[in-house]
N, C-alpha and C positions, 0 to 999 in steps of 0.2 A: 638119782641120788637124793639123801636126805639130810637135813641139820636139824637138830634137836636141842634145848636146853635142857638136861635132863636132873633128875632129882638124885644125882649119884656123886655127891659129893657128903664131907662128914665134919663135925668139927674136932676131930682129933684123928693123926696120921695111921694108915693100918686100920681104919672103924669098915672104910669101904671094903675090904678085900674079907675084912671078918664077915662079914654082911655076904657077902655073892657067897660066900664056903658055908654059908649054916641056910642058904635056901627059905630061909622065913623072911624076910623082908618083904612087905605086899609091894615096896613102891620100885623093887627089881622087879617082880612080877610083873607088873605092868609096864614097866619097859619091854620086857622079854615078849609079853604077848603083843604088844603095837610091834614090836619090828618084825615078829612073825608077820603080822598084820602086813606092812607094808614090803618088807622083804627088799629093801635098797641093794643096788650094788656094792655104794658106794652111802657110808655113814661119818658124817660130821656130827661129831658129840663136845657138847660148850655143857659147864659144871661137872666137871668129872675128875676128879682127885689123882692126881699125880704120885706115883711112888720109884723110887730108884729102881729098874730093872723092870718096869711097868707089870707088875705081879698082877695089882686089881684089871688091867686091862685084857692082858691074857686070861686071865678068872673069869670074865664077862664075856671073852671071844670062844672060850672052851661053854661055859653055860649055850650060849647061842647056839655052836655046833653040836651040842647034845639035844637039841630041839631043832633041828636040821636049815640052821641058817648059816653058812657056812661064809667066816671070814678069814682066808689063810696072810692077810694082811695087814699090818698096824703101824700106824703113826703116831708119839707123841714124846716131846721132851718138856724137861722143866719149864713149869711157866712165870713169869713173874710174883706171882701171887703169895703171898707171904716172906720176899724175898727184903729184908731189911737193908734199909735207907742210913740206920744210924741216925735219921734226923728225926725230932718232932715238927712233924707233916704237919699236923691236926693244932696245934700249940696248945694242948691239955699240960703240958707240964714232963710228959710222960714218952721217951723214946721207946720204938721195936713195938707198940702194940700194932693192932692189924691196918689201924688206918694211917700208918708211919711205913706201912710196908712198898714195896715198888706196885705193887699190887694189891690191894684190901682180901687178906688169909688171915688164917689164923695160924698157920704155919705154911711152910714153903711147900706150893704143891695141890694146896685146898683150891677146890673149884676150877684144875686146867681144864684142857680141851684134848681131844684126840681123834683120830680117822682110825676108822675099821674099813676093809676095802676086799670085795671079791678080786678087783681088779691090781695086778702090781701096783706100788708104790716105788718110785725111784728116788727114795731117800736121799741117795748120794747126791744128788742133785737141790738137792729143796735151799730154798732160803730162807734162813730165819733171823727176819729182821726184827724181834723180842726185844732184842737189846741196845737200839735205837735209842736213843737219848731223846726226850722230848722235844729238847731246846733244837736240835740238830733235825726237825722236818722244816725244812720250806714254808716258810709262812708260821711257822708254832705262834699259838695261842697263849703259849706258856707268858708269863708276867715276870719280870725284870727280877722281882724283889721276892720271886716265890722262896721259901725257905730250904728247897730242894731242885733249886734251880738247874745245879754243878751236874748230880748224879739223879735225878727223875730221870728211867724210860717213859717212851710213851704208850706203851704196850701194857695195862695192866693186868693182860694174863699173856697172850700170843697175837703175832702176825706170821703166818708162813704164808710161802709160796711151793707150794707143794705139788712134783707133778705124776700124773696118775697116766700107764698105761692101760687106755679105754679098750683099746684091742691092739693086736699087735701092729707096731709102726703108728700109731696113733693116739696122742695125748694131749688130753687137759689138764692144764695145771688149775689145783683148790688154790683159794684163796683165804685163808683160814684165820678169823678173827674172835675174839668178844670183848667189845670195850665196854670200860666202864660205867655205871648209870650216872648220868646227869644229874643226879640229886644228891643229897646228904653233904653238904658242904657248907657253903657262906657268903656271904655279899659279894663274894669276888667272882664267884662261879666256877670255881678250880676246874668243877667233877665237868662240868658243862663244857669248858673249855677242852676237856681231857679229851672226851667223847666224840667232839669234832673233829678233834683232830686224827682219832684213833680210825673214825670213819673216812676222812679226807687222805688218811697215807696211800688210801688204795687209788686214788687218782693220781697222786702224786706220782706214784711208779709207774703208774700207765702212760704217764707224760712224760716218763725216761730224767726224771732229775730226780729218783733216788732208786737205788740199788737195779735191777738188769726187769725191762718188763720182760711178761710171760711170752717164751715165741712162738707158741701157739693159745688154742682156743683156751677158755677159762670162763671160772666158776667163782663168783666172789659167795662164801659160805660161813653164815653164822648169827653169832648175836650182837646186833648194834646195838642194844636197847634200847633206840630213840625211832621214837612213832614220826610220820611227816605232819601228820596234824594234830597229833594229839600231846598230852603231856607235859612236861617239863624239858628243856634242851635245849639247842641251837637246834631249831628243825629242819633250817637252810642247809644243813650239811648231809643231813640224808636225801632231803630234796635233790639236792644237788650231783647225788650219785645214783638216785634213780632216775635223775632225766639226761645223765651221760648217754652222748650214742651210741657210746662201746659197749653197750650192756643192754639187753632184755631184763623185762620185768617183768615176769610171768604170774605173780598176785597182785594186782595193782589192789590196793584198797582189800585186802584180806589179814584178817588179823590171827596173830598167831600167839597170843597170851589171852587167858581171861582173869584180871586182876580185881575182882568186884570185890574181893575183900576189906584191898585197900581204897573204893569206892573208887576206881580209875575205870572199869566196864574194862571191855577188849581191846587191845592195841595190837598194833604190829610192829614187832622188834627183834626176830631173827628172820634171815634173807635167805634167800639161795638166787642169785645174778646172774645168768650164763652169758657169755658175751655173745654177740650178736651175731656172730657167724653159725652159732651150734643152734640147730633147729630144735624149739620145743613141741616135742607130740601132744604133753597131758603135766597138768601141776596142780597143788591139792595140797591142803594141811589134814594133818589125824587127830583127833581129838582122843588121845587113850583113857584110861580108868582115871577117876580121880585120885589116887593113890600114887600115879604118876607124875602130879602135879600140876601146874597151872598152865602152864608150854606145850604147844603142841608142835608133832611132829611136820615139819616139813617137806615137802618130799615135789620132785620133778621128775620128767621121765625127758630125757635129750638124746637126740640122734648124731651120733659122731660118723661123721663119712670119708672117706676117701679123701685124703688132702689137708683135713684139718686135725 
């Protein structure tokens, strides 16, 4: 399986689905040809533009199966992400723009996440704890006097628990995240706080004090933004989830962005985690065209057997 942050999101509703229907896009292109490249069962996609009835999603699963990568599965619902608060967040003066949103979008929808999957998806089953209220995790980081205390989720795009039949009789459930980056905020560290926590709900539920943990094997899948030693963040909090002993780390020290733009070098800030029961054969990031953007592809190879 693979997780990607990919360059497929737009800033205006409908740009992405125009974009995959007119075939010129180089930085599709290069998506298209890395997952040739890699060829996942199973694809976790973080920046990818949400629309009612998932049009752009099907459009990207149809391109794929016309270059014979065949995904007869998809998962993705609204994500936070542009989903207005009514508060000013930001205290500019100004309600409903993007950083007043439950999510930083420019409209509801900009930059969700979604699963393509050879393998069934059991939808009916998934949980989607999105809508989680900040203040309501265990331990919140959130602050007494934040100005969106009441109604902040802590999700600002998704959290699913999503489970995948691997083969038949046999499943792992995704763990499906991208929280916010730790930067762009203030003295108080909102965005920082955010991220911790967004990263910490996935132990939280493992420890059974919020919503049902997975009852079998699992994959925690996506973008945390926050490097263990690098950057800006609470780094104790991803620390902290990759030295859980429920989880394998199959890139230790492998970075999977190259941000030299912004003078940061390479960091590592999307994951793929499989819990510790699923044996890993082979794991590896892809570095596709430049055209594809800064993020490289993820990608694991795990053995589901008999029982798990």
């Amino acid at each position: 399986m693979a997780t990607w942050h990919t360059p497929l999101s737009r800033d205006g509703p409908g740009l992405l689905l125009r974009d995959i229907a007119r075939g010129e896009d180089p930085g599709i292109a290069a998506v298209e040809a890395a997952l040739l490249s890699v060829r996942p069962d199973i694809l976790v996609l973080t920046d990818i533009d949400y629309d009612h009835g998932g049009a752009a999603l099907t459009a990207l699963a149809d391109l794929l199966r016309g270059a014979g990568l065949d995904y007869p599965h998809a998962y993705q619902t609204r994500p936070n992400t542009g989903v207005p608060t009514g508060i000013d967040i930001d205290g500019d003066g100004r309600r409903n723009r993007a950083r007043d949103a439950q999510g930083w979008g420019y409209y509801n929808g900009h930059g969700g996440s979604a699963v393509l999957s050879a393998r069934p998806i059991l939808a009916g089953e998934a949980q989607d704890l999105s809508h989680l209220l900040w203040r309501d995790l265990p331990g919140s980081l959130i602050e007494q006097d934040d100005p969106a205390h009441a109604v902040q989720r802590l999700s600002s795009d998704v959290h699913w628990l999503l489970p995948v039949e691997a083969a038949p009789g046999l499943r792992v459930s995704l763990m499906v995240f991208h929280a916010t980056p730790p930067v762009f905020d203030g003295p108080k560290d909102r965005n920082g706080r955010r991220n911790a926590d967004e990263i910490r709900l996935w132990q939280v539920l493992l420890d059974g004090r919020l919503g049902v943990p997975p009852p079998d094997s699992f994959v925690i899948a996506g973008n945390a933004n926050l490097d263990p030693e690098a950057g800006d963040g609470r780094r104790e909090a991803i620390r902290a989830l990759l030295a859980d002993p429920r989880l394998r780390d199959p890139l230790p020290g492998v970075p999977s962005v190259d941000w030299s733009r912004l003078d940061l070098g390479q960091m590592r800030v999307s994951y793929l985690l499989p819990s510790r029961d699923l044996a890993v054969r082979d794991a590896g990031v892809h570095e596709a065209a430049a055209e594809a953007g800064e993020h490289r592809l993820v990608w694991v190879d795990l053995e589901v057997t008999e029982g798990r």
